[in-house]
C-alpha positions as CSV (number, residue, x, y, z in Angstrom):
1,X,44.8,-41.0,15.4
2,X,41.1,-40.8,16.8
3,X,39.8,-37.0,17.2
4,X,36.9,-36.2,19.4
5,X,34.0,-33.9,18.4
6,X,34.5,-30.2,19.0
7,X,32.3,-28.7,21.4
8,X,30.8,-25.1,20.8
9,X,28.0,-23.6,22.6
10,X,25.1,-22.8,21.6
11,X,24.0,-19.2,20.3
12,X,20.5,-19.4,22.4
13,X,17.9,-17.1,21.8
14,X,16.7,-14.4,23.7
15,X,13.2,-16.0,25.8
16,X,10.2,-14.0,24.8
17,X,8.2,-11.9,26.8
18,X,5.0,-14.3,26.8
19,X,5.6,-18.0,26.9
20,X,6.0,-20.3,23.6
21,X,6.5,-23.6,23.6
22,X,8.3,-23.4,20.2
23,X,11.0,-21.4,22.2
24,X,11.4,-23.7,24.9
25,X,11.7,-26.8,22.5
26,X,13.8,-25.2,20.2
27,X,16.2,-24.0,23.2
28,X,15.8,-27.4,25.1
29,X,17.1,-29.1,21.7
30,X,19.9,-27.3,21.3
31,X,21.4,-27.6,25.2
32,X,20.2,-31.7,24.8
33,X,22.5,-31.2,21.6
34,X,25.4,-29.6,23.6
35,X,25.4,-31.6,26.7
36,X,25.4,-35.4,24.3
37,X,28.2,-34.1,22.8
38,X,30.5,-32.8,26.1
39,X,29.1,-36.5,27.8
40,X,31.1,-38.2,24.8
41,X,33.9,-36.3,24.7
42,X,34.4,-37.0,28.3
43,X,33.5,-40.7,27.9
44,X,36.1,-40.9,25.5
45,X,39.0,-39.0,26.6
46,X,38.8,-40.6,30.0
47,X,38.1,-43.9,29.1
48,X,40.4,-46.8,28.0
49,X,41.3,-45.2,25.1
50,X,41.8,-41.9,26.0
51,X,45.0,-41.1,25.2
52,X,44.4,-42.0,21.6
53,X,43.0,-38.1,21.8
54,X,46.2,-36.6,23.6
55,X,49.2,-35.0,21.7
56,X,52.2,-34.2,23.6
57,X,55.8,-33.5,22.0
58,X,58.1,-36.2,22.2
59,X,61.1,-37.4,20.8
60,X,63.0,-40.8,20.3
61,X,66.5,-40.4,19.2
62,X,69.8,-42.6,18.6
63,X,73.7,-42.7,17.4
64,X,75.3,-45.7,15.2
65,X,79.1,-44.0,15.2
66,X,81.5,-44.3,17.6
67,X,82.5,-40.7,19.6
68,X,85.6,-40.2,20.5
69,X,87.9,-37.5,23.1
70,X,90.5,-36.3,21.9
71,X,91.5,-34.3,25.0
72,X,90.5,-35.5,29.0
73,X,90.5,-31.4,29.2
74,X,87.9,-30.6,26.9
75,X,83.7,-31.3,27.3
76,X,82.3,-32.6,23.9
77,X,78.9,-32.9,22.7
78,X,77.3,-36.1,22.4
79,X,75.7,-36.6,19.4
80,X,72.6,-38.5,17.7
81,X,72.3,-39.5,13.8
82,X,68.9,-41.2,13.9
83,X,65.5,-40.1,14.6
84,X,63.3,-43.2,15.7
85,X,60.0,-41.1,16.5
86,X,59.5,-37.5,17.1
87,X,56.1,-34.6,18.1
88,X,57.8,-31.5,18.8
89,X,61.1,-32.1,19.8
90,X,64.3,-32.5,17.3
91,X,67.4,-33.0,16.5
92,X,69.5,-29.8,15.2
93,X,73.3,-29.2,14.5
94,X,74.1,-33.2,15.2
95,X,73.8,-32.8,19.2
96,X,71.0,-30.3,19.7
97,X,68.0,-31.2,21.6
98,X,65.7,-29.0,20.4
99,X,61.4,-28.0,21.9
100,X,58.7,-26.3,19.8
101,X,57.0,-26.0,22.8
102,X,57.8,-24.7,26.5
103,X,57.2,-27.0,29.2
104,X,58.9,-29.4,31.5
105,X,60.3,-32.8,29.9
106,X,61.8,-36.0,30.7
107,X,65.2,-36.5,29.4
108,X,66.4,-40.0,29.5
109,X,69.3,-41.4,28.2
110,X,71.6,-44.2,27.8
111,X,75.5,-44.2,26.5
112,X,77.7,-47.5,25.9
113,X,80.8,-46.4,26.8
114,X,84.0,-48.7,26.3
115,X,87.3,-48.8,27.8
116,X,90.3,-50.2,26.1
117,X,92.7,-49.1,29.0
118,X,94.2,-50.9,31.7
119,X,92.8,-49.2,34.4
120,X,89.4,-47.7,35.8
121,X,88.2,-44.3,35.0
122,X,86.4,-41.7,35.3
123,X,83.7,-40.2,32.8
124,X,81.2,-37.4,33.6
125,X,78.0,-36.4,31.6
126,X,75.8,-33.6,32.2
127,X,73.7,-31.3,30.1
128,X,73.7,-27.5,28.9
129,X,70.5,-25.6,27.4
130,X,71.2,-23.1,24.9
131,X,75.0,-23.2,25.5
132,X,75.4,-23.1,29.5
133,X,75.9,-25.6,31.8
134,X,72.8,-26.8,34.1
135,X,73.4,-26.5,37.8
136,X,74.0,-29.9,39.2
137,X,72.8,-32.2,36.0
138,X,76.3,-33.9,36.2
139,X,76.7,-37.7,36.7
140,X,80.3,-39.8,37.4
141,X,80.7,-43.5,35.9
142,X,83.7,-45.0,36.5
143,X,84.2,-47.1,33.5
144,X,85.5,-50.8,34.2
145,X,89.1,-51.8,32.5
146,X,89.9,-53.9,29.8
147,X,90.5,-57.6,31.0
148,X,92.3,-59.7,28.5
149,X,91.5,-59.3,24.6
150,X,87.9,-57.8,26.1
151,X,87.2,-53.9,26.4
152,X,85.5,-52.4,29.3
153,X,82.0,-51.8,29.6
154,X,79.1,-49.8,31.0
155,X,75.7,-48.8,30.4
156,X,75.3,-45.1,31.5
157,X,71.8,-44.1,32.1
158,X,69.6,-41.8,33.7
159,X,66.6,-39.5,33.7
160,X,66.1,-35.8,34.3
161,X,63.3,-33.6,34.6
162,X,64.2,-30.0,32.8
163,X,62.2,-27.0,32.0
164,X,62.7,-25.5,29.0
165,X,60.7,-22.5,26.7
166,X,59.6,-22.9,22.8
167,X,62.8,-23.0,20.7
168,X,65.3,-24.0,23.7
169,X,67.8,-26.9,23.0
170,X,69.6,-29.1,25.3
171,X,72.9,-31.2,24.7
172,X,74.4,-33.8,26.5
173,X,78.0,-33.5,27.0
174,X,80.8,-35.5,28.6
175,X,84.3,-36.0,29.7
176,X,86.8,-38.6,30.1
177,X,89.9,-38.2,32.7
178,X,91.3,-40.9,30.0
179,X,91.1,-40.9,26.0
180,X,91.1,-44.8,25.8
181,X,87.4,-44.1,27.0
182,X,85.1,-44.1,24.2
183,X,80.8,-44.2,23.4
184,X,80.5,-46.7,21.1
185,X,78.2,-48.5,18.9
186,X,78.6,-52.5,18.8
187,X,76.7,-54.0,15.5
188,X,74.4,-56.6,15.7
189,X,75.7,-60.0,17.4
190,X,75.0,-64.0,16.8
191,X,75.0,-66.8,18.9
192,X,72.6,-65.7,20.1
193,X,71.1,-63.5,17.0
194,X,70.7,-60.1,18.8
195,X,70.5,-56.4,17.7
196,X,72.8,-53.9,16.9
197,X,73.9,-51.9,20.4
198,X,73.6,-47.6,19.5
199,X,76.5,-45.8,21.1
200,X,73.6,-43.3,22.6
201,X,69.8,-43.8,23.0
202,X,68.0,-40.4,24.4
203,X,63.8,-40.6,24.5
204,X,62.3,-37.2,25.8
205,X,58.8,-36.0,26.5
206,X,56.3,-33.4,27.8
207,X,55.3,-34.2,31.1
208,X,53.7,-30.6,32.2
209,X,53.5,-26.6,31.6
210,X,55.8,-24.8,32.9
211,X,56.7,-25.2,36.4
212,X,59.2,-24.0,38.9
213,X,62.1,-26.5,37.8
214,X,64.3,-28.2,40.2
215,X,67.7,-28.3,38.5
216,X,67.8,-25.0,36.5
């Protein structure tokens, strides 16, 4: 990545009693020095290019195994195996989302979730940080039902906005109201050739300090 040129000011001297040119020049040098250099930082970092010189945490993440409920009682954790690109933000304990760095972030996520019953149902996801539920996170998706020898299928996605501190962690979690309900991963297809289908994708990034957050 590109850096820009650190900027320091300059250690002037103190201006002599009597006038000397040698102190002016000298002093005029330095600021004509200083001022270049802030004038091309500035250029840079808001120019075409300038988020080449930006580092925020981020995080791509995804799941190639099928998750499963054993119970339409019970909340599990959604879990990710793969790490696609991350800054900042990982993966810990299979399912934990988890921030150097405090700040408020963009979760997005998407789950293919099958359904090899006859009927329609229900499935919630939400998220918890650091173990506890966040106050109206949750989303419904009523899962369409097997027709014929084909499963069910939906894309669940969304994105949230969630402040968190350095070291929090997040997890997505979900229920099912039936077990035949399940996040799957579909391998690669042909006719047409096309890529494999993770169960879960989640990105995630740094969108602002701290601020007064809407959901938590």
């Amino acid at each position: 990545m590109s850096t820009l040129r650190a900027t320091k000011a300059p250690n002037l001297l103190n201006a002599p009693q009597e006038y000397e040119a040698r102190y002016y020049d000298q002093t005029h040098r330095e600021l004509r020095t200083y001022f270049n250099t802030l004038d091309n930082a500035t250029s840079a970092l808001f120019g075409i290019r300038g988020g080449d010189y930006l580092d925020f945490s981020y995080g791509s993440f995804y799941d190639t195994t099928n998750q499963t409920a054993a119970s339409t009682t019970a909340a599990y954790a959604i879990t990710l195996d793969t790490t696609a690109a991350s800054n900042g933000v990982s993966i810990a304990s299979s399912s934990q989302l988890t921030f150097a760095e405090a700040g408020l972030y963009n979760v997005q996520f998407s789950i293919q979730f099958t359904n090899s019953g006859a009927s329609v149902n229900a499935t919630s996801v939400w998220f918890r940080k650091n173990g506890t539920n966040i106050a109206n996170s949750n989303s419904e998706f009523s899962i369409p039902a097997k027709h014929g020898a084909t499963d069910g299928r939906l894309i669940a996605a969304i994105n949230f906005f969630v402040e968190v501190a350095a070291d929090d962690y997040l997890e997505l979690m979900w229920a099912t109201e039936d077990t035949g309900i399940s996040i799957t991963y579909l391998a690669a297809q042909s006719s047409p050739t096309r890529p494999a289908t993770p169960s879960v994708i989640l990105t995630v990034n740094r969108v602002s300090e701290v601020l007064t957050p809407v959901y938590v």
